[in-house]
Residue frames as qw, qx, qy, qz and C-alpha x, y, z in Angstrom:
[[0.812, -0.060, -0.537, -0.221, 38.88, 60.67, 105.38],
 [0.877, -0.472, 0.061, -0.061, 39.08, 58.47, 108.70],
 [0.300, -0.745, 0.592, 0.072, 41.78, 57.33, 109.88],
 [0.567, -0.098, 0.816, 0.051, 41.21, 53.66, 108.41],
 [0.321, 0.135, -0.526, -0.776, 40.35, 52.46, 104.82],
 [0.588, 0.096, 0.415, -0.688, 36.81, 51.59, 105.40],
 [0.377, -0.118, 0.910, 0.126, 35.15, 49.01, 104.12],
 [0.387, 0.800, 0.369, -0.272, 32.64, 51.39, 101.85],
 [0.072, -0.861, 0.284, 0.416, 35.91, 52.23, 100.09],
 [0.470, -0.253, 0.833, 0.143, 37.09, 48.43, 98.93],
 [0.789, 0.300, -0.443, -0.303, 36.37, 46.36, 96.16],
 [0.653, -0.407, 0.573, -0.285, 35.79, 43.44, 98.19],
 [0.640, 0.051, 0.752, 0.150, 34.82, 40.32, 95.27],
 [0.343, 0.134, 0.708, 0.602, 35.33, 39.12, 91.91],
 [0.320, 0.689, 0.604, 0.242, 32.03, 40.63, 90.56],
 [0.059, -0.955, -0.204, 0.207, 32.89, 43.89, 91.80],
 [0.103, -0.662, 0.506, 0.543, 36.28, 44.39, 90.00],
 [0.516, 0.184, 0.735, 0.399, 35.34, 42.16, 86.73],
 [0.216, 0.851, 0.479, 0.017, 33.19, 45.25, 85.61],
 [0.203, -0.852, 0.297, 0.379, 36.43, 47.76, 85.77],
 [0.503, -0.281, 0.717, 0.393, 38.63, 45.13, 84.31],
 [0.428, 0.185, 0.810, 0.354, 36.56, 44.77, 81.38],
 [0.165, 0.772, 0.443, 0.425, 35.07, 47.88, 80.66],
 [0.267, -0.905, -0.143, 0.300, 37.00, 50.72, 82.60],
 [0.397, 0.894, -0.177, 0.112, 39.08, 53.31, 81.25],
 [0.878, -0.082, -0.028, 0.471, 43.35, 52.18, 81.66],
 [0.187, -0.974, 0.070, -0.102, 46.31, 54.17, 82.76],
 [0.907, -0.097, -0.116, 0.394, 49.60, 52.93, 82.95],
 [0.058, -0.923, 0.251, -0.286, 52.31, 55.08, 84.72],
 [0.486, 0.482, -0.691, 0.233, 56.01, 54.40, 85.94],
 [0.151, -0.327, 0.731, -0.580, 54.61, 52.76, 89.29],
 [0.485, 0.339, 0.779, -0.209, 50.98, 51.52, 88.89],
 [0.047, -0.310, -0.720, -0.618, 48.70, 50.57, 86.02],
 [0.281, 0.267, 0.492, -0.780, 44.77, 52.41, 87.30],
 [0.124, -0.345, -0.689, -0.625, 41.98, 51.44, 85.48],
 [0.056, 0.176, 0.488, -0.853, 38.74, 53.24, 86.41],
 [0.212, -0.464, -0.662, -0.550, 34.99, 53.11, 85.57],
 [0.473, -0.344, 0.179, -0.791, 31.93, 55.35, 87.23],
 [0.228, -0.272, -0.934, -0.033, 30.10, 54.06, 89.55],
 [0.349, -0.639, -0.547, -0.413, 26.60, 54.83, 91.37],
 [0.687, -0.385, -0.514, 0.339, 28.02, 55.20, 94.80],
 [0.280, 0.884, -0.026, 0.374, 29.05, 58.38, 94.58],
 [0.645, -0.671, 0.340, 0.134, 32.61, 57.54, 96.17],
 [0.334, 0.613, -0.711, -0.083, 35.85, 56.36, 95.08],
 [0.822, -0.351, 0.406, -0.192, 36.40, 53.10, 96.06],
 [0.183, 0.660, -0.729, 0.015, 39.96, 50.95, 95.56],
 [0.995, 0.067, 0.077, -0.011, 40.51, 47.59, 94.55],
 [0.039, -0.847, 0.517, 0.122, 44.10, 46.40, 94.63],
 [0.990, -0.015, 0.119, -0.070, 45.59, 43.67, 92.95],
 [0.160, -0.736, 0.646, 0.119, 49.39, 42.17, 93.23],
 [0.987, 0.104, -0.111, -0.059, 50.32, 38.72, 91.72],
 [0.652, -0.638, 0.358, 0.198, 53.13, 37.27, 92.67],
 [0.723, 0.465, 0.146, 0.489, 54.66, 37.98, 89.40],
 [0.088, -0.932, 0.001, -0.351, 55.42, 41.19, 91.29],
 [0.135, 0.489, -0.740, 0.441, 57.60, 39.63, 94.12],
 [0.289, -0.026, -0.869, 0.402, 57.35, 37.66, 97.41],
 [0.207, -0.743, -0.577, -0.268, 54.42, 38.40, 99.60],
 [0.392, -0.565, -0.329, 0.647, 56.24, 41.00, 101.85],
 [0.096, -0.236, 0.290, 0.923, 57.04, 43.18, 99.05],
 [0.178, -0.508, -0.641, -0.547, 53.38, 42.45, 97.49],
 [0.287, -0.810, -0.509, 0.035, 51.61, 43.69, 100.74],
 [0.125, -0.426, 0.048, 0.895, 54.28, 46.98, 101.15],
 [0.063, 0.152, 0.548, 0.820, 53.18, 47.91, 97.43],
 [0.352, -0.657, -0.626, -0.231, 49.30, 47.55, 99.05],
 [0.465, -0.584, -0.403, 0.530, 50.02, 49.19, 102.04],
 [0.269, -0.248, -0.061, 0.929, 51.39, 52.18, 100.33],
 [0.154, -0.031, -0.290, -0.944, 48.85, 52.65, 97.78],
 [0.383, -0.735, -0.559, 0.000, 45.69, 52.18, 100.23],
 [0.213, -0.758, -0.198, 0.584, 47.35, 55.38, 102.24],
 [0.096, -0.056, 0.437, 0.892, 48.18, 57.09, 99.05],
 [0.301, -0.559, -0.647, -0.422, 44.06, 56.62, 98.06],
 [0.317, -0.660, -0.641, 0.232, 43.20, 57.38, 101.65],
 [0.305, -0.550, -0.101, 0.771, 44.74, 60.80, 101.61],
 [0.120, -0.017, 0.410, 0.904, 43.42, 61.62, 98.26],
 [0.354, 0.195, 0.488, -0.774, 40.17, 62.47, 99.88],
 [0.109, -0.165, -0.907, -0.371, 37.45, 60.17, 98.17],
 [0.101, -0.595, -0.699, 0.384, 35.02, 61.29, 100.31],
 [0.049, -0.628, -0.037, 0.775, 34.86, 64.78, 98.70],
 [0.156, 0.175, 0.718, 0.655, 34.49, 63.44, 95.22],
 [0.007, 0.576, 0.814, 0.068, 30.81, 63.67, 95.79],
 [0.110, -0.819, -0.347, 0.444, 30.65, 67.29, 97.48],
 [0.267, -0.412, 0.359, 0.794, 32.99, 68.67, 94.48],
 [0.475, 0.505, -0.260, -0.671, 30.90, 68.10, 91.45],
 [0.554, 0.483, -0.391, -0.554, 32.38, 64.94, 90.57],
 [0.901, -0.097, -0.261, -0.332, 31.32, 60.97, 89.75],
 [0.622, -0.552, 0.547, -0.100, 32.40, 58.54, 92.00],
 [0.127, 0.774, -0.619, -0.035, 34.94, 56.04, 91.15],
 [0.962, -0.103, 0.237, 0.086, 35.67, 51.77, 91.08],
 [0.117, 0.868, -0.481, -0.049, 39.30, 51.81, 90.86],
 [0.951, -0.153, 0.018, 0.268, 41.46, 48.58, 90.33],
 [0.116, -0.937, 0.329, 0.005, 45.03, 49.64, 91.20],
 [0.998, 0.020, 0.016, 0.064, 48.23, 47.55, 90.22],
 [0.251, -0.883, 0.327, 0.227, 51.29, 48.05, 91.43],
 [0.682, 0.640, -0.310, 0.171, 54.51, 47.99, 88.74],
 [0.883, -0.348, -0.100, 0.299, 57.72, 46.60, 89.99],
 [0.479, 0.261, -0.262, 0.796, 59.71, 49.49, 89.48],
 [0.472, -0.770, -0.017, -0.430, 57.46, 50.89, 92.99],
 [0.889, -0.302, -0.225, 0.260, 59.57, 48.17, 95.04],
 [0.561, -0.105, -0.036, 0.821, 62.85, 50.73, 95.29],
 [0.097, -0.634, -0.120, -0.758, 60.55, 54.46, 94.66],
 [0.212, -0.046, -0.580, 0.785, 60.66, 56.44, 97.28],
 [0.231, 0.558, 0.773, -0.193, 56.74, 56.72, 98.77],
 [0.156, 0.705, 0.295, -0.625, 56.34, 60.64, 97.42],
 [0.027, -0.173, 0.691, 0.701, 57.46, 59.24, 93.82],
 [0.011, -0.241, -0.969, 0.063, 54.54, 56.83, 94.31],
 [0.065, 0.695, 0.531, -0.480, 52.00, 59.21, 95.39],
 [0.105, 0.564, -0.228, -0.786, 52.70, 61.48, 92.55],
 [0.075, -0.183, 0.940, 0.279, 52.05, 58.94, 90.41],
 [0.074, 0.408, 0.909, 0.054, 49.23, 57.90, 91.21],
 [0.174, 0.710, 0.364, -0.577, 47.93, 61.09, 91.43],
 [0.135, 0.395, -0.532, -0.736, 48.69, 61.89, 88.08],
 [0.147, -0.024, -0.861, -0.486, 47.03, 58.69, 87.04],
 [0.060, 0.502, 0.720, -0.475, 43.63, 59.51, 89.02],
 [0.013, 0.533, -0.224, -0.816, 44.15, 62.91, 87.35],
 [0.084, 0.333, -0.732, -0.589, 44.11, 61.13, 83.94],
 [0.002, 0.325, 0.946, -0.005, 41.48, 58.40, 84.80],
 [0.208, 0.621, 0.512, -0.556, 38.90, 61.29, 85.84],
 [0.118, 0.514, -0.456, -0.717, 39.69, 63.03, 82.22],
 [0.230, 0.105, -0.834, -0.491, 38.87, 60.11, 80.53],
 [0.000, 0.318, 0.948, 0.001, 35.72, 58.84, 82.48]]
């Protein structure tokens, strides 16, 4: 993938992450929750959501920051040329990420991508 997280990659508004939320498959792991539901696009594409039951807003945008380059490096762009359906991810970061070191994080979520494709 690019160097940047494009804007073919996002879940940008409400309509486009109410259809995950309410009818995608759930994941919950010791860092983020991942829910995940096909979509038509044949991409991944990452939706990320922090409330500020999570913390302050520095420590809500780190938690974004890490897991937009954690997504970007798990090539999304290749879903399509492997075999398999693209992806609407909503991604939510758990508050014991705030003190994990980033390659705890990134396992993580890969596991729960791992787990989301299995189940969609």
């Amino acid at each position: 993938m690019s160097q940047r997280f494009r804007p073919s990659v996002r879940l940008k508004s409400r309509p486009e992450f109410l259809p995950v939320q309410e009818r995608g498959h759930r994941v919950a792991t010791k860092y983020v929750t991942l829910l995940g539901l096909v979509n038509e696009h044949g991409h991944d594409r990452l939706g990320l959501i922090a409330s500020r039951k999570f913390g302050n807003a520095v420590a809500r945008n780190r938690a974004k920051r890490r897991l937009r380059e954690i997504f970007r490096h798990s090539e999304p762009d290749t879903v399509g040329e492997r075999g398999l359906k693209g992806l609407d991810l909503v991604a939510i970061p758990r508050r014991a990420m705030l003190g994990a070191p980033f390659a705890a994080v990134d396992e993580d979520f890969c596991t729960a991508l791992t787990r989301i494709r299995g189940q969609a």
